[in-house]
N, C-alpha and C positions, 0 to 999 in steps of 0.2 A: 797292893796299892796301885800298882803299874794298870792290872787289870782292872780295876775299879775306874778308874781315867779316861782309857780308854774307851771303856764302855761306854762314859758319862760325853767324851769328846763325837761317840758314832752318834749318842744320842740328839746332839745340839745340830749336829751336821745334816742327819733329818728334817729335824726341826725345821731348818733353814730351808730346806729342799723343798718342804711342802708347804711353806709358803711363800716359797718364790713361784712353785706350780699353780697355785692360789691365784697367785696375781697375776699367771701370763694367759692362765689356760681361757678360750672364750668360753662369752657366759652364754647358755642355750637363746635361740633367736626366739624372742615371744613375737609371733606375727600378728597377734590381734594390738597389741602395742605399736608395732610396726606400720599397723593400717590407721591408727587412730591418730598417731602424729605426723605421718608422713602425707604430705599434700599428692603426692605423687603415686602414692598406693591406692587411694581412691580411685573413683572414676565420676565423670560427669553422670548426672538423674536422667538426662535427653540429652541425645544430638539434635543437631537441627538442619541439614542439608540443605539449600536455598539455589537450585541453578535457575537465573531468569533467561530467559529465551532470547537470544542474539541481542544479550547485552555486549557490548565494543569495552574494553578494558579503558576507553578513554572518557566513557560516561560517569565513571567516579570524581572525576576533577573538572570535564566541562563544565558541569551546572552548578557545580561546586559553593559558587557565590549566594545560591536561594537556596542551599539543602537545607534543611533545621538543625539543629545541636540533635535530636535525637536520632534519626536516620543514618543516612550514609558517613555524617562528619562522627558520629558515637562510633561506627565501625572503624576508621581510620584512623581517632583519635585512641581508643581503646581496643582495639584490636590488631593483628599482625597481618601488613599485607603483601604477597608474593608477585613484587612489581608484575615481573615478565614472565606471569603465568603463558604457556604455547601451547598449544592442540599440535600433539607428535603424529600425527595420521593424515589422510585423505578420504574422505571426503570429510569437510567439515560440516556436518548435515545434522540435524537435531537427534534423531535418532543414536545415532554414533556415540554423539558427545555424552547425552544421559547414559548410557551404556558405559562409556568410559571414565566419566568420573567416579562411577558406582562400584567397577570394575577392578579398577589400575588396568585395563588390559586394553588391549586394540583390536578393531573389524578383525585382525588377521587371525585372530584367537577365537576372540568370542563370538564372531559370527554376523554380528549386526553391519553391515556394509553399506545402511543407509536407511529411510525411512521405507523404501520398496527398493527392489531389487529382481529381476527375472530370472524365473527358475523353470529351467530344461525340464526337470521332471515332472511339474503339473503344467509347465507349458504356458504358462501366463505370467502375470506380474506378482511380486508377493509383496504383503503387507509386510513391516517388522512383527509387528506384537499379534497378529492374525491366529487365531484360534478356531474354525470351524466346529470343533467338538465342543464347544463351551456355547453358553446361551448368555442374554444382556438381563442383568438383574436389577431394575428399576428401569426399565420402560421397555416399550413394546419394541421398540427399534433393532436394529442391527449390531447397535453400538458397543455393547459387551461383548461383542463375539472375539474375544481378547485376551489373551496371556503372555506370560513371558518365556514358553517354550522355544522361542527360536535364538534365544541367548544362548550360549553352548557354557558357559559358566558361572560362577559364585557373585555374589554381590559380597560388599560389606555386610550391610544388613543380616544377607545369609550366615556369612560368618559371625556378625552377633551373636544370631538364634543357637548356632551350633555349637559356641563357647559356655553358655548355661542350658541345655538340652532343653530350649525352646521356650527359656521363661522372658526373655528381651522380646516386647512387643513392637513391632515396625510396619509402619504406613505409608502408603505412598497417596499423594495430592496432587493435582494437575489439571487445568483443562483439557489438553490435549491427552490419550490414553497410554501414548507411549511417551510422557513426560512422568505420570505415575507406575506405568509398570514396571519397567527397566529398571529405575533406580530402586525400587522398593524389594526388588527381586524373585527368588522362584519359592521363599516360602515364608511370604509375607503376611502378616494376619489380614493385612485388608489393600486393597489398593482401590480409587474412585477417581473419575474423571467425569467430563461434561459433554452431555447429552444435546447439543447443537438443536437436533430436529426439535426435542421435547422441553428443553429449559429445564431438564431434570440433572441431577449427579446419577450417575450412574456405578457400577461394578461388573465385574462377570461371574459365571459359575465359577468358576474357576476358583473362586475367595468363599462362596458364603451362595446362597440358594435363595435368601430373600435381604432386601435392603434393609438394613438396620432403623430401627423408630426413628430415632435421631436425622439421620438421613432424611427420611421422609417427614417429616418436619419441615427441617432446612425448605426441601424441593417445595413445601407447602403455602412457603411465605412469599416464592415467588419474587426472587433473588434479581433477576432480567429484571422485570416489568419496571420494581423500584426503579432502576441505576436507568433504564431507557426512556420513563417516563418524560424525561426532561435533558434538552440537548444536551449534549458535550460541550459547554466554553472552557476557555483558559483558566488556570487558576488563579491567575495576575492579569491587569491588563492585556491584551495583546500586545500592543505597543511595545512592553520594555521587552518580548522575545528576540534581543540584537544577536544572539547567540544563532540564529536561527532563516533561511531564507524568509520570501516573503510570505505571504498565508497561500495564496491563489499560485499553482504553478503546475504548466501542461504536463509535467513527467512525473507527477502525485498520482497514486488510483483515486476514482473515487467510490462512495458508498454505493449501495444498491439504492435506487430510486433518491440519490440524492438530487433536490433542486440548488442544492450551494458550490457546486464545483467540490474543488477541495477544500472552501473554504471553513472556517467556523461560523459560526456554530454547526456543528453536525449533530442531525434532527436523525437518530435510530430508532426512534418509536415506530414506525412503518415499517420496519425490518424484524424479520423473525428472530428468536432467543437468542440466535446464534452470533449475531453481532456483537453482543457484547462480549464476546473475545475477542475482536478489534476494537476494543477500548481502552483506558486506564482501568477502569470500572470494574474489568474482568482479574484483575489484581486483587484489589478489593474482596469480591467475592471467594475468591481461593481461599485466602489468610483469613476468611471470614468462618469455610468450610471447615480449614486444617484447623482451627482453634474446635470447632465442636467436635472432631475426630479425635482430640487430643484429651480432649473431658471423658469423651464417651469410653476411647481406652484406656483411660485413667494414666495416660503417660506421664512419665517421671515420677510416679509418687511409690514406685515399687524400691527391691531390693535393688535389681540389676538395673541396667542401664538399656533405656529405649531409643528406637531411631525413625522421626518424623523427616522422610525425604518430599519438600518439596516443587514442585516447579512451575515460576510464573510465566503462562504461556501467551499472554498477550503483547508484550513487548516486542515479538515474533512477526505476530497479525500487523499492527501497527507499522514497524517499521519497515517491513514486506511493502503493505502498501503506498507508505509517504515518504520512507529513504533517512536514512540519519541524521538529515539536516534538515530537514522538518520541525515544523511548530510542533507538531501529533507528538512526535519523540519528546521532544524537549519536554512538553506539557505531561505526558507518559512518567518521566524521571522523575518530574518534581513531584507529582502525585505518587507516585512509588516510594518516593522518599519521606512523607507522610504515613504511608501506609506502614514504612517498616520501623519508625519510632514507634507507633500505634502497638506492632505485632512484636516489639521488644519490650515495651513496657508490659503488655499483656505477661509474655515469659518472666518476665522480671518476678512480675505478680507469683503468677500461678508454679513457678517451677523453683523463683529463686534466683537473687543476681548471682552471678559465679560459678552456681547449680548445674546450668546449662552449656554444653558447647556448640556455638555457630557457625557456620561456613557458608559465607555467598559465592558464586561463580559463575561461568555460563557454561554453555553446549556450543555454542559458534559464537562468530562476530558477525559482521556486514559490512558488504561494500556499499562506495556511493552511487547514488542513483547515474547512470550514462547520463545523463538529461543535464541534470545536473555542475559532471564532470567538463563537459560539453561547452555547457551557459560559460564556465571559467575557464577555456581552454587548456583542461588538464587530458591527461589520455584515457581513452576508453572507449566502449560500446559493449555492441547486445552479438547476442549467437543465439540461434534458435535449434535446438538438438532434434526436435522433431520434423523442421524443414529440413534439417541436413540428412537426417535418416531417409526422408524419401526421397531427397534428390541423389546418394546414392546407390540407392534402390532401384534407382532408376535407369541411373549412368550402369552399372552392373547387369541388369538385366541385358541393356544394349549391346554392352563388352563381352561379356561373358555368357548370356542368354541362359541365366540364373534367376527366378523369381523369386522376392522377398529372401535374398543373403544375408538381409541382416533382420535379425527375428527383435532386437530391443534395444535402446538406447536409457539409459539411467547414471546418477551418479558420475558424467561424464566418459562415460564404458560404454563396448558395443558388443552386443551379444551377438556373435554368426551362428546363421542356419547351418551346421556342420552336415545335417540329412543332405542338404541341396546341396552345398559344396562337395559334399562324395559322390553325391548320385551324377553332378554333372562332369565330369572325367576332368575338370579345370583343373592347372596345378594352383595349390592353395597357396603359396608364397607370393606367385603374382596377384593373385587376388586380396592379398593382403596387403599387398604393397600398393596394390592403383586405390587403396582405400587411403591409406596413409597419405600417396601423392596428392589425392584431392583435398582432402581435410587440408592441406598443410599451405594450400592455396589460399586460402582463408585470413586476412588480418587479426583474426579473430583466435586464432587457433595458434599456438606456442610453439607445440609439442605432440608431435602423436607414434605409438609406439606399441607394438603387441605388448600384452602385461608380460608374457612368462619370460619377454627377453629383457624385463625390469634391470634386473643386475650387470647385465652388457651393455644396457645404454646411459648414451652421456648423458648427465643429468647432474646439478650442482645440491652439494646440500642444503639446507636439509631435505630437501623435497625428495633426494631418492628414499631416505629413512623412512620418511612419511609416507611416502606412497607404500611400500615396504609394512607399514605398519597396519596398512591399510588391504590390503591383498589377502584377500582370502580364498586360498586354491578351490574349493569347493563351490562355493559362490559369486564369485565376481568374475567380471566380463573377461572378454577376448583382447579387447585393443582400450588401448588409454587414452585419452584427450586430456590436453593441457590447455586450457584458455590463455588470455596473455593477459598480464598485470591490467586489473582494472575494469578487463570484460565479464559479461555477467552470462548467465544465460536466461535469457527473458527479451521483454520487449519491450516497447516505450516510455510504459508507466512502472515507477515502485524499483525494486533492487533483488538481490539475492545474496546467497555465499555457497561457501560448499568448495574453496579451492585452498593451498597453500598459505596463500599470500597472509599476512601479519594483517592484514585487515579484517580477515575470517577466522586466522587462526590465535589474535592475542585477545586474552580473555582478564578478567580481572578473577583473584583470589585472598579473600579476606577472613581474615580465621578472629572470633572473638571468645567471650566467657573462657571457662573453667580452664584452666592451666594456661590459658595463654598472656604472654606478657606483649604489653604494647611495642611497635617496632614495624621494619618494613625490611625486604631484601629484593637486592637486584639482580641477583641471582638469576639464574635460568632455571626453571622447574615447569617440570609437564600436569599437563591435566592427569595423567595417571598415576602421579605422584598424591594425589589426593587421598583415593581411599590405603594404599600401606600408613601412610602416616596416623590414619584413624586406626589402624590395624593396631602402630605402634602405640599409640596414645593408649588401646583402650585393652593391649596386651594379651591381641588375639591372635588367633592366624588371619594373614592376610586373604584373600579373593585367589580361587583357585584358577585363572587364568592372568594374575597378574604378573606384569613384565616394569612398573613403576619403582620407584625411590623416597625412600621417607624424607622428609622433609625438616632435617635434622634441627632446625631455628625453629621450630614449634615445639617439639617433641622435648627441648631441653629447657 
């Protein structure tokens, strides 16, 4: 009996065991279950990368009052935006910035140290995206002669491709060629830009050995003629532009063969195809392009996830030559702001609301026109890098009896003839230093300093980070120039950027669709926090020169 009990008591004690292991042990993960309920296991059908060209982070709320409900106030309203986006580098030059938002990385990594740069070893100036091996695909011109070989690292995009072994299709769109190549990256299915001389889109060998039908279509209809046929007015009164100087002002550029001054109406019909990337108009035609690029690669309608990088390069031309406080800008936004309801509801359509993830931002900002600064008694002026190069060139030659010491000036860097400096027995220190002394004479000039003694001189942050991020041993100059707050380098008419200051380097960043929830942060975040966070989002490797930070208020 005893053993019969027992037996019956091990039995029950079993029992027990195996279904309490029943109920603890986990149950196998079904990951197709996993993907189908979880919002956060998917992935967006398309990106949509959107940098416009020396957009000012403060163009989102100026005009604020005429945007439409679909534009900029839908991005703001529905989307998340990264107040105090900052460009962490030097020069803040277009080139650079497409590069680094694409990137996460900096000139110091990747290579790109400005839209041209001088190089010792062919001895002359170099283009960024310059490609002599590659030929122009859709016209006779020069203009394809173009890659993105001189980036020394990964895009997003690349790391797209590389995460499904090359089935995520990516494109890049631009007028300008290094507004599409850079970002689109080194193995992009296509990248196209604009043929100035020819009024055509263009490519390089580099992509594709003939222009695709579609393309040539496009080029067929004759894209220019339409938008120039008939002046540029405002798209409201003139009158209510209070946001804005007056129309007529000496430190505006003006058009080629314009008879109106600066003013409006501007007549570009007399002006070659090219003009019209100094217009709104040239906006227009891009988001005109990238929508038939988008058909024709049948983006978003696949498995994986595609990436349309593009960049509107006329906001650049424009405010180049009439300054941020210009009608031209002002008129520029609010028609951009149209454009981009236009090019949201198209995606809406065609891909899906939700479907899709968007990101606007820029490559630089801009200063105010000197002219301008002036008119209102704020501080500022102009420095001219090419008169200072030869004046001295000059003074050197005198002191030292050294001809052409200094071989280039760019990106406010000076490149010395180091052959002439050895060959003339001068000790190179003084000769560096009567460089320094005179520059520093100059109102105009902050700061000047050899680069390599970057880390021994005094310098406040962030700008030693930035310069620091900027400095590419292999590439960039000898000696540094620091402008002073508000000086430009140019001349009487229009503005630039390309320096430190919060006026070139703050940018606006607005993140909308597929995962993201409405909201804003004040947070400090770099432009090369951009692409890890798309890295993070879309659960790839990040860009193999990146040095940025995800962006943790989106990503959660």
């Amino acid at each position: 009996m005893k053993r019969i009990s027992l037996i019956a008591f091990t039995l029950v004690i079993a029992t027990i065991g195996a279904r309490a292991q029943k109920a603890t042990s986990p149950k196998p993960f079904n990951h197709l279950a996993a993907a189908k309920n979880s919002k956060t296991a998917a992935r967006p059908k398309l990106i949509v990368g959107m940098v416009v060209d020396q957009m000012r982070w403060d163009y989102l709320y100026r005009y604020s009052n005429r945007y439409s409900a679909g534009g900029f106030k839908r991005l703001l309203h529905d989307g998340f935006s990264c107040e105090n986006t900052l460009i962490n580098y030097t020069p803040t030059i277009t080139a650079c910035g497409h590069t680094c938002v694409y990137t996460g990385s900096v000139p110091a990594i990747h290579g790109i140290i400005g839209n041209t740069w001088y190089s010792p070893e062919i001895g002359r100036t170099m283009y960024c995206v310059e490609d002599t091996t590659r030929t122009t695909v859709g016209s006779a011109s020069a203009a394809g002669k173009m890659s993105p070989r001189n980036m020394l690292v990964t895009t997003i995009g690349d790391e797209l491709r590389l995460s499904n072994q090359f089935q995520s299709k990516v494109v890049g769109v631009a007028i300008k060629d290094r507004g599409a190549i850079l970002p689109a990256g080194h193995s992009a299915n296509a990248a196209f830009w604009y043929d100035g001389s020819t009024g055509n889109w263009v490519t390089s060998s580099y992509y594709m050995n003939e222009l695709p039908s579609w393309a040539q279509q496009f080029n067929s209809e004759k894209w220019p003629q339409q938008y120039l046929s008939k002046p540029w007015t405002t798209l409201y009164p003139i009158s209510t532009y209070t946001l804005s100087t007056a129309d007529e002002k000496p430190y505006e550029g003006k058009y080629k063969n314009s008879t109106t001054g600066t003013s409006f109406p501007h007549d570009l019909s007399s002006i070659a195809n090219g003009s019209i990337a100094a217009s709104p108009f040239g906006n227009t035609m891009t988001l005109e392009f990238a929508k038939k690029a988008m058909e024709a690669y049948n983006m978003g309608k696949g498995a994986v996830t595609d990436f349309l990088a593009v960049s509107l390069s006329s906001p650049d031309y424009v405010g180049h030559q009439f300054g941020p406080n210009s009608i031209e800008v002002e008129d520029t936004y609010l028609r951009l702001d149209h454009d981009l309801a236009t090019f949201f509801q198209y995606l809406d359509a065609h891909i899906g609301k939700g479907q899709y993830l968007f990101f606007i931002t820029a490559d630089h900002g801009v200063a105010h026109v000197p002219g301008f600064l002036e008119e209102n008694k704020l501080p500022g002026g102009t420095w001219d890098d090419r008169a200072a190069m030869k004046d001295l060139n000059e003074k050197l030659a005198a002191k030292f009896g050294i001809k052409d010491a200094i071989k280039a000036v760019d990106n406010y860097q000076l490149w010395l003839n180091h052959d002439a400096l050895e060959a003339s027995g001068k000790n190179y220190n003084d000769i560096q230093q009567f460089i320094i002394t005179t520059l520093q004479k100059s109102p105009a000039v902050a700061k000047v300093f050899p680069i390599k003694e970057l880390m021994v001189t005094v310098l406040p942050e962030p700008m030693r980070t930035m310069m620091t991020n900027g400095y590419n041993t292999k590439r960039s100059g000898d000696i540094q120039i620091v402008l002073s707050p508000a000086y430009i380098d140019g001349g009487k008419t229009g503005t630039t950027h390309g320096l430190w200051y919060p006026y070139d380097a703050h940018i606006p960043l607005v993140w909308m669709g597929w995962g993201v929830k409405p909201g804003k942060t004040n947070r400090t975040v770099g432009m090369t926090d951009i692409a890890p966070t798309l890295a993070a989002l879309l659960r790839i490797q990040m860009p193999s020169g990146n040095v940025g930070q995800v962006i943790q208020e989106i990503t959660h």
